[in-house]
C-alpha positions as CSV (number, residue, x, y, z in Angstrom):
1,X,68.2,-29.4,40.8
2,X,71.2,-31.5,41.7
3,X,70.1,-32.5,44.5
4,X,66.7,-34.3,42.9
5,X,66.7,-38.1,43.2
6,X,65.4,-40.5,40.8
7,X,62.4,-42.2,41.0
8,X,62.3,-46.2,40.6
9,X,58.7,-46.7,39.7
10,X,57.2,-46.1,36.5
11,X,55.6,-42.7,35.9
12,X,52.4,-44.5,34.1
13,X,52.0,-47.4,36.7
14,X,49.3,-45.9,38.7
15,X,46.9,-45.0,35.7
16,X,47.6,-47.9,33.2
17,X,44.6,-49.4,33.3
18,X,44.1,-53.2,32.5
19,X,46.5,-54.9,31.9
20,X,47.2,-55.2,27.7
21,X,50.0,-57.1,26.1
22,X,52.1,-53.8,24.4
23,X,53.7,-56.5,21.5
24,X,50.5,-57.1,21.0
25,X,48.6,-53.6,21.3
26,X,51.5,-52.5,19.0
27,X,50.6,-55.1,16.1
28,X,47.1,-53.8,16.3
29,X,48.2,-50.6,15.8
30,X,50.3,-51.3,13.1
31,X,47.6,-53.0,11.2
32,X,45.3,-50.3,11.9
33,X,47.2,-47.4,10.7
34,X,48.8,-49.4,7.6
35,X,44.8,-48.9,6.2
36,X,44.5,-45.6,7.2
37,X,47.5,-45.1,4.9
38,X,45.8,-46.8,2.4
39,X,43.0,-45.2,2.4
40,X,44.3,-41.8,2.3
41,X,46.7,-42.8,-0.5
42,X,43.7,-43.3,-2.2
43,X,41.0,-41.0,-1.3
44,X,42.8,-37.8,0.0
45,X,44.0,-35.5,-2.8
46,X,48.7,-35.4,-3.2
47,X,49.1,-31.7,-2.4
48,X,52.5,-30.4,-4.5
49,X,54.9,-28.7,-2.7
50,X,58.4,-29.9,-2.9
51,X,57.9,-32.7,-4.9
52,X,58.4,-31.1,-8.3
53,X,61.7,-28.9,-7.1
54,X,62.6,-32.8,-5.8
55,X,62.7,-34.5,-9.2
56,X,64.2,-31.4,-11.0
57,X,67.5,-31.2,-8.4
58,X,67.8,-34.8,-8.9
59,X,67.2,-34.4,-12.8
60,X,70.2,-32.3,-12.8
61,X,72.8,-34.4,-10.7
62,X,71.4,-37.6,-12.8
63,X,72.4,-35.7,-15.6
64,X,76.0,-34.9,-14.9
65,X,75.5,-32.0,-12.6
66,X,77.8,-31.5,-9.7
67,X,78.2,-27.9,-9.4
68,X,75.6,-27.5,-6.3
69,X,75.1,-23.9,-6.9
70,X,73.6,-24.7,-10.5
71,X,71.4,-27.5,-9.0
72,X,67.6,-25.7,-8.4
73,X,64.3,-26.7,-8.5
74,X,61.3,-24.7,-8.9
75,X,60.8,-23.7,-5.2
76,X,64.9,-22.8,-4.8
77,X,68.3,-24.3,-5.0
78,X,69.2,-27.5,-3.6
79,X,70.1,-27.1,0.4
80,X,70.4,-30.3,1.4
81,X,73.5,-32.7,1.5
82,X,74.9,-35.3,-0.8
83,X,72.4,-38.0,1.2
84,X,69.2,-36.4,-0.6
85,X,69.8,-36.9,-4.1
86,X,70.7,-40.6,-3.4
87,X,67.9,-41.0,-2.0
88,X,65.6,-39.4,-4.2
89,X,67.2,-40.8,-7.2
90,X,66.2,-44.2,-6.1
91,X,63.2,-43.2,-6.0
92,X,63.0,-41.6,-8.8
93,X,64.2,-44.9,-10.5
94,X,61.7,-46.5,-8.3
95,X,58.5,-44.4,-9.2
96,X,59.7,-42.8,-13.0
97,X,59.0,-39.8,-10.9
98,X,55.4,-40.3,-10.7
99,X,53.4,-39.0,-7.2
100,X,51.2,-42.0,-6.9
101,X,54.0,-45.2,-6.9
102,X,55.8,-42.4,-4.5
103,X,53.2,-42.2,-2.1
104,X,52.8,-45.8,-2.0
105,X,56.6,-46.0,-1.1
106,X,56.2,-43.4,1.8
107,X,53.1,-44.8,3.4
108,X,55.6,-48.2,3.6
109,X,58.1,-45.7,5.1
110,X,55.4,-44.3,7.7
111,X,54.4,-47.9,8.8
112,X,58.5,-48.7,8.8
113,X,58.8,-45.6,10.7
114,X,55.8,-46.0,13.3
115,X,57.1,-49.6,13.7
116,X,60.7,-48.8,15.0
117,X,59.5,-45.6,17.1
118,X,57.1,-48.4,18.8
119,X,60.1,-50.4,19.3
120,X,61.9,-47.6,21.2
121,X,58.6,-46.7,23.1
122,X,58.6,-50.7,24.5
123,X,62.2,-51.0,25.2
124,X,61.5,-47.8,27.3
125,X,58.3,-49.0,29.0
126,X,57.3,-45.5,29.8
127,X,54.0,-44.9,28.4
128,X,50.9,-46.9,29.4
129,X,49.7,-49.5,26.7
130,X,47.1,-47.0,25.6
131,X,49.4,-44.5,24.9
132,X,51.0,-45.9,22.4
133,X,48.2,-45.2,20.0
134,X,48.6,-41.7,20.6
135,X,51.8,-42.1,18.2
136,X,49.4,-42.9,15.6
137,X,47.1,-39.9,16.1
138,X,48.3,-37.0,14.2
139,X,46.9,-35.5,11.2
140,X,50.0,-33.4,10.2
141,X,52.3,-36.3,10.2
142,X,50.2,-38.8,7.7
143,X,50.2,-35.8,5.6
144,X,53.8,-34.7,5.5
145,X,54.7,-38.8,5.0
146,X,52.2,-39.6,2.3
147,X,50.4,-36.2,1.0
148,X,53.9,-34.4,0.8
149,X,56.4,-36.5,0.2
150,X,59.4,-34.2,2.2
151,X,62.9,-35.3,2.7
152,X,62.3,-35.2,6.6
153,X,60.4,-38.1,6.7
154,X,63.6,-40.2,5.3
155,X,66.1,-38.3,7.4
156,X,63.5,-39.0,10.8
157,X,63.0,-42.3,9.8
158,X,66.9,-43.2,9.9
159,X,67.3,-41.0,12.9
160,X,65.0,-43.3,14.6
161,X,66.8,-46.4,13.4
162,X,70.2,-44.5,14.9
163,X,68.3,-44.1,18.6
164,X,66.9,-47.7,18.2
165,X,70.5,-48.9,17.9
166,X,71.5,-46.9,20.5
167,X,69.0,-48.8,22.8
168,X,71.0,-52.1,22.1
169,X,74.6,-50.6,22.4
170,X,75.5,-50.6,18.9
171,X,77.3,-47.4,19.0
172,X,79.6,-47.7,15.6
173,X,76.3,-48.4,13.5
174,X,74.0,-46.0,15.3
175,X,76.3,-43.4,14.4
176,X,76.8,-44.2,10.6
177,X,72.9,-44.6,10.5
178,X,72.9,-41.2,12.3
179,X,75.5,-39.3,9.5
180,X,73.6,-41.0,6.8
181,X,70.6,-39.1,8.6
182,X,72.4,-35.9,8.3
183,X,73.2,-36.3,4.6
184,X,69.9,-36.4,4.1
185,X,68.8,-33.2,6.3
186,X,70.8,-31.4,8.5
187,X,68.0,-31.1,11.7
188,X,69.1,-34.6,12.6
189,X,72.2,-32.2,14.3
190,X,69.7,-31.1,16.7
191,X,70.6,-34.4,18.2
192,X,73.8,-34.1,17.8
193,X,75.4,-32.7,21.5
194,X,73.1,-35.4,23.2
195,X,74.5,-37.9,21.1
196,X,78.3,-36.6,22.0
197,X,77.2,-36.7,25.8
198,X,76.1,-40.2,26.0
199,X,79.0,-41.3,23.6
200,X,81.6,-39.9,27.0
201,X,79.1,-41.4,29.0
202,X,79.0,-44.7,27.5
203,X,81.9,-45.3,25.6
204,X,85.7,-45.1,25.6
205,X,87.5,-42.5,24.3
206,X,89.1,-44.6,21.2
207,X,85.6,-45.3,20.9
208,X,84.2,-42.2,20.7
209,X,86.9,-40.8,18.2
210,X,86.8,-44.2,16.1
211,X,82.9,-44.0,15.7
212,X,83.2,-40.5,14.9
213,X,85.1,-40.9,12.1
214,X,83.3,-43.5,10.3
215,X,80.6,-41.0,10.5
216,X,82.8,-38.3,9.1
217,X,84.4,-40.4,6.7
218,X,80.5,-41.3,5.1
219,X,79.9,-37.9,5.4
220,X,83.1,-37.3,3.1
221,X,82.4,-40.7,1.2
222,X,78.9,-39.0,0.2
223,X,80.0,-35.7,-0.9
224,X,83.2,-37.0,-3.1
225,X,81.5,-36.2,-6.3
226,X,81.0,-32.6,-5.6
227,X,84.3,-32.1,-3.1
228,X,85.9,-33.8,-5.8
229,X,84.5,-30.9,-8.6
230,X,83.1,-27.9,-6.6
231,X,83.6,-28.3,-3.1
232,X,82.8,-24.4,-1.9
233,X,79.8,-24.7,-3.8
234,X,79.1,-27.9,-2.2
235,X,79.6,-27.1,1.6
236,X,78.6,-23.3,1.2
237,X,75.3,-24.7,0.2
238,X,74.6,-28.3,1.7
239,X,75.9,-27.3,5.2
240,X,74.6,-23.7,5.0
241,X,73.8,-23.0,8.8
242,X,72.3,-19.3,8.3
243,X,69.5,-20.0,6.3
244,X,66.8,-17.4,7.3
245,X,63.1,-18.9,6.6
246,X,60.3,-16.6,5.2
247,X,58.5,-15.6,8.2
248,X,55.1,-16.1,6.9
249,X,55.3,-20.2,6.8
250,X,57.3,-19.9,10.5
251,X,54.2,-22.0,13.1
252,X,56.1,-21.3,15.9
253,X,57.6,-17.3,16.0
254,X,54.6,-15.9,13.7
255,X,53.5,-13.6,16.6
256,X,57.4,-12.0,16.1
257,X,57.4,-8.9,13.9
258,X,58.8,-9.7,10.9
259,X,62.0,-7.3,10.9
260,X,62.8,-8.7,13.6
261,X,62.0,-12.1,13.2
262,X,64.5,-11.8,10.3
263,X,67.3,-9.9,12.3
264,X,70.6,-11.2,13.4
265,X,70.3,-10.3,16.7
266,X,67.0,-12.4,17.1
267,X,69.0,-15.5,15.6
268,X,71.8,-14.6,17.5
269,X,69.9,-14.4,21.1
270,X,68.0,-18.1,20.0
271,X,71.0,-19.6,19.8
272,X,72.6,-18.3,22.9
273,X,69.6,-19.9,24.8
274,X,69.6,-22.7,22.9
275,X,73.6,-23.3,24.0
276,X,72.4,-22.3,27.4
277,X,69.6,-24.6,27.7
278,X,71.9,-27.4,26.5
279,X,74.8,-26.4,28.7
280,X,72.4,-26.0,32.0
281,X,70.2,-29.8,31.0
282,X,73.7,-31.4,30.6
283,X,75.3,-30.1,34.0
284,X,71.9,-30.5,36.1
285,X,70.1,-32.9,34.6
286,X,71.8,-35.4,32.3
287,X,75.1,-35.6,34.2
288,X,74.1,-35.1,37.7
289,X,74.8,-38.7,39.1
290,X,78.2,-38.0,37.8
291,X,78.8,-34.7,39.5
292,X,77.8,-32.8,37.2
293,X,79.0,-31.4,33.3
294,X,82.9,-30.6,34.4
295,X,83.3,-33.4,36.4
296,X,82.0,-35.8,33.9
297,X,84.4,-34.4,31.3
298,X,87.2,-34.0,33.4
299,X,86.9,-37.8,34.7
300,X,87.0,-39.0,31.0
301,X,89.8,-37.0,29.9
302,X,91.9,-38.1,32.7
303,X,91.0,-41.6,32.0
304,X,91.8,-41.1,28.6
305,X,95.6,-39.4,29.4
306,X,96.1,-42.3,31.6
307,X,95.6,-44.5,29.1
308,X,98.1,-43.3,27.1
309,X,100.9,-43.7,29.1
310,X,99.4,-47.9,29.1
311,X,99.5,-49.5,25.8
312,X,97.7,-52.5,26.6
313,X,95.2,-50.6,28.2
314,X,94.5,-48.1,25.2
315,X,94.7,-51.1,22.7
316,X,92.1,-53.3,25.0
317,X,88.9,-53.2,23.8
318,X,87.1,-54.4,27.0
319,X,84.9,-51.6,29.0
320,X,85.3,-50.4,32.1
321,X,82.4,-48.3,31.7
322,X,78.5,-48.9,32.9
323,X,76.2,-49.4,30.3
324,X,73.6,-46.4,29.9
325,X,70.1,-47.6,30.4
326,X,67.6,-47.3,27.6
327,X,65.2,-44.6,29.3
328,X,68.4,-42.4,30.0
329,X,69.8,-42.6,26.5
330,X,66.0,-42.2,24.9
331,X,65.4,-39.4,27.5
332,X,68.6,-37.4,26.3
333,X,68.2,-37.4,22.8
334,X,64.8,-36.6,23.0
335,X,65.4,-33.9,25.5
336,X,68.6,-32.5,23.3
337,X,66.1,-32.3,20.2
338,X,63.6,-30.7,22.1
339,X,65.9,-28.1,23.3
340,X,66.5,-27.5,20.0
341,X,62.9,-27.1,18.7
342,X,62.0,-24.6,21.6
343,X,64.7,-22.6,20.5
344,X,64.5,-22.4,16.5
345,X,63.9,-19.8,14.7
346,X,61.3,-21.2,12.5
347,X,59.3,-24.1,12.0
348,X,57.9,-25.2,8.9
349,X,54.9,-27.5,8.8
350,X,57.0,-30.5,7.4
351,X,59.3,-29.9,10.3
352,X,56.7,-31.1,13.1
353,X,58.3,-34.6,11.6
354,X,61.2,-34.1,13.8
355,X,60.1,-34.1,17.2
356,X,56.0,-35.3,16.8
357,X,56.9,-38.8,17.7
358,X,59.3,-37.4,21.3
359,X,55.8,-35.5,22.5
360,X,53.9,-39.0,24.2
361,X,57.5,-39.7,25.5
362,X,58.4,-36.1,26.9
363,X,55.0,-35.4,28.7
364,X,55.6,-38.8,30.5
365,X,58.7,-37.8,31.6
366,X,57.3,-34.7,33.2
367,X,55.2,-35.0,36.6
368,X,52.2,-33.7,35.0
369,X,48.6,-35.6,35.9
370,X,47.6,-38.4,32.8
371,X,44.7,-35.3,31.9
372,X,47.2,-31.8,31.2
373,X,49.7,-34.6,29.5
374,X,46.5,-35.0,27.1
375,X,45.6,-32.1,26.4
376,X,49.2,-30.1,26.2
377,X,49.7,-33.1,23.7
378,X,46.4,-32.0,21.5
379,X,47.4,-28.9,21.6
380,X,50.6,-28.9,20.5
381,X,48.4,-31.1,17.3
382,X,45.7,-28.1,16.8
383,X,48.5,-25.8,16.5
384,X,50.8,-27.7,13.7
385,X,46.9,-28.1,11.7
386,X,46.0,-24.2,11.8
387,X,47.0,-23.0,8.5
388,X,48.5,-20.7,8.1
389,X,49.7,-20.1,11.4
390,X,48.7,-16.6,13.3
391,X,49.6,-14.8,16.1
392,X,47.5,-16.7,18.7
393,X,48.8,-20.5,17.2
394,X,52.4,-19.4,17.7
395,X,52.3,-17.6,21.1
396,X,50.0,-20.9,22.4
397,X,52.6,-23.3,20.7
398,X,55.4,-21.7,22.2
399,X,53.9,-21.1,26.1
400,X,53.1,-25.6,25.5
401,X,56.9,-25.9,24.0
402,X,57.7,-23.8,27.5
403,X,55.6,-25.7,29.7
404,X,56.6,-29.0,28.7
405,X,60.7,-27.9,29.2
406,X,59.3,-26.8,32.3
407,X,58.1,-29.7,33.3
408,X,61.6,-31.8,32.1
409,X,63.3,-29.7,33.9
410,X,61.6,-30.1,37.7
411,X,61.2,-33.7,36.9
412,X,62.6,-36.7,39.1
413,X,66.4,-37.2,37.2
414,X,66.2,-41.3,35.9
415,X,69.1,-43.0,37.2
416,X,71.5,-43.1,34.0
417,X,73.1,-47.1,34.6
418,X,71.6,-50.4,34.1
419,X,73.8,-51.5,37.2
420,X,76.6,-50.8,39.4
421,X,78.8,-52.9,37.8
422,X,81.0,-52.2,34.9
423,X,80.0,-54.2,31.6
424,X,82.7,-56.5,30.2
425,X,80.5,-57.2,27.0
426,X,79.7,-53.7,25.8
427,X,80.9,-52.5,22.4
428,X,83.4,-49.5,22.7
């Protein structure tokens, strides 16, 4: 696939239809869906799930707890980072705990959430106008914002904020936004080797360790409490990577037998593919205009040992580096996460949060006609709303998963520069 070339024109030029102004498409949109939340806050029944288990974690830490492995709730002990009981104790303060004031506060998330995934979309002026609206079109996500009340929507909602930053070149910021993502839940990782790739591609490399630690040093900033008191309790459990799911609420491996759904062997193979699928997108596909994976890497590190025998030109802070256009950086990120979706284990119903609002945006990218983009997209929507999943809605979720990759992978690579020319105004 190296030798693909990219395509100038825009993949949704020939079937956009009239002409409508996006800004102002998107404020319609926006208006539209803020009453829909509205009117399911107040006519659709709160289903309890997590909400309960919430309050109690955060009952304990608000009442001197730091030991994580004493910090439960009713469905489980607390798994999630530092981050999460921040946030939820604000909101605790916010609410007193109750599910109504909460919902309220979530649908103003959702509409806060919607409103910077529409600024992404129109930066990347992928989608026709009328697609847009197809961000606002799933069932499953109203209800995990503002009938469930999960910790995913938070941890999406700053991850978007991270990739919108991105989009302007604010690399330092985007990447505190996108640790205080991860110390909420840990799936923002997903994104995490696309994030790396673009920060060689579009950064230097004191700029690339320097925003790296001010995202490790939140991370540590976050945690001090519990590093400070218990800190193998606290990593063992908020940064627990082996996790294994109950297979009977997994949407997307259901058709697996259980015993070996549960195996290490099955986790083990994923996550070879996963590495794989990463390893092959980045070499092919993500670097190919710069020779590929190994030459990308091995240009940077010799840039960076060069510098290092020049003072003034490790200490300057001017660029010699192209900035990344915003499709290519978008197109990464959501490609990484993707990657990472295909390949997990299991997927719970709140975790269609992390990669819903990528679908309109992936199935452009692919060379598929306006109508399969449509349906593969309503598919993918009919299988997160069959509950609980079966055999059939987890073999069809995965062949659409595979189909769209597919279809990533054969299409036209996007030209990863704004310009030939270096920029002498980009942040490091």
């Amino acid at each position: 696939m190296a030798g693909v070339k990219s395509v100038g024109k825009k993949p949704c030029a020939a079937l956009s239809g009239p002409t409508i102004s996006k800004p102002l498409f998107v404020s319609a949109l926006l208006i539209l869906d803020s009453i829909l939340v509205s009117l399911i806050i107040c006519y659709v029944p709160y289903t309890k799930i997590d909400w309960d288990a919430y309050m109690s974690q955060v009952d304990g830490f608000l009442g001197g707890g730091r030991d994580y492995t004493k910090l439960e709730g009713d469905t489980g002990p607390l798994v999630y980072p530092a981050g999460f009981l921040y946030v939820y104790s604000a909101i605790k303060f916010i609410t007193g705990g109750q599910v109504f004031p909460a919902q309220i506060l979530f649908g103003i998330l959702y509409i806060v959430n919607l409103g910077i995934i529409l600024l992404i979309y129109i930066k990347n002026d992928t989608l026709p106008w009328w697609g847009l609206g197809l961000l606002c079109l799933s069932k499953r996500i109203h209800s995990i914002f503002i009938l469930r009340l999960f910790n995913d929507c938070f941890a999406m909602t700053l991850l978007h904020c991270s990739l919108a930053l991105l989009l302007y070149q604010k690399w330092h910021l985007a990447l505190i936004i996108f640790s205080g993502a991860v110390s909420i839940k840990m799936n923002v990782l997903l994104y995490a080797p696309s994030l790396f790739l673009l920060m060689l591609k579009g950064m230097t490399i004191q700029g690339v360790f320097s925003a790296l630690l001010g995202a490790a040093s939140l991370q540590i900033l976050l945690g001090l409490p519990f590093l400070l008191t218990h800190p193998i309790g606290y990593i063992s459990r908020a940064f627990n990577l082996g996790r294994i799911f109950i297979h009977f609420w997994s949407v997307n491996f259901k058709f697996v037998p259980e015993e070996i759904f549960v195996s290490k062997e099955f986790a083990s193979a994923l996550l070879l593919l996963h590495l794989t699928l990463l390893g092959v997108f980045a070499h092919y596909r993500w670097s190919q205009h710069e020779g590929g994976l190994f030459h990308l890497l091995h240009s940077r590190l010799s840039n960076a040992v060069s510098k290092l025998f020049s003072i003034r030109q490790f200490l300057s802070c001017e660029s010699r580096f192209k900035t990344l256009s915003r499709e290519h950086i978008t197109t990464v990120m959501f490609v990484g996460n993707f990657i990472g979706i295909v390949c997990a284990r299991s997927l719970h119903y709140q975790f269609y949060s992390w990669y819903f609002y990528s679908l309109p945006f992936l199935l452009w990218k692919t060379p598929f006609p306006t109508s399969l983009r449509l349906v593969l997209f309503a598919a993918v929507e009919l299988c997160w709303n069959i509950f609980p999943s079966n055999f059939y809605s987890s073999l069809l979720l995965l062949c659409i998963h595979l189909s769209i990759l597919w279809g990533l992978w054969i299409a036209p690579s996007e030209y990863p520069y704004v310009d030939g020319k270096p920029s002498q105004t980009k942040e490091e």
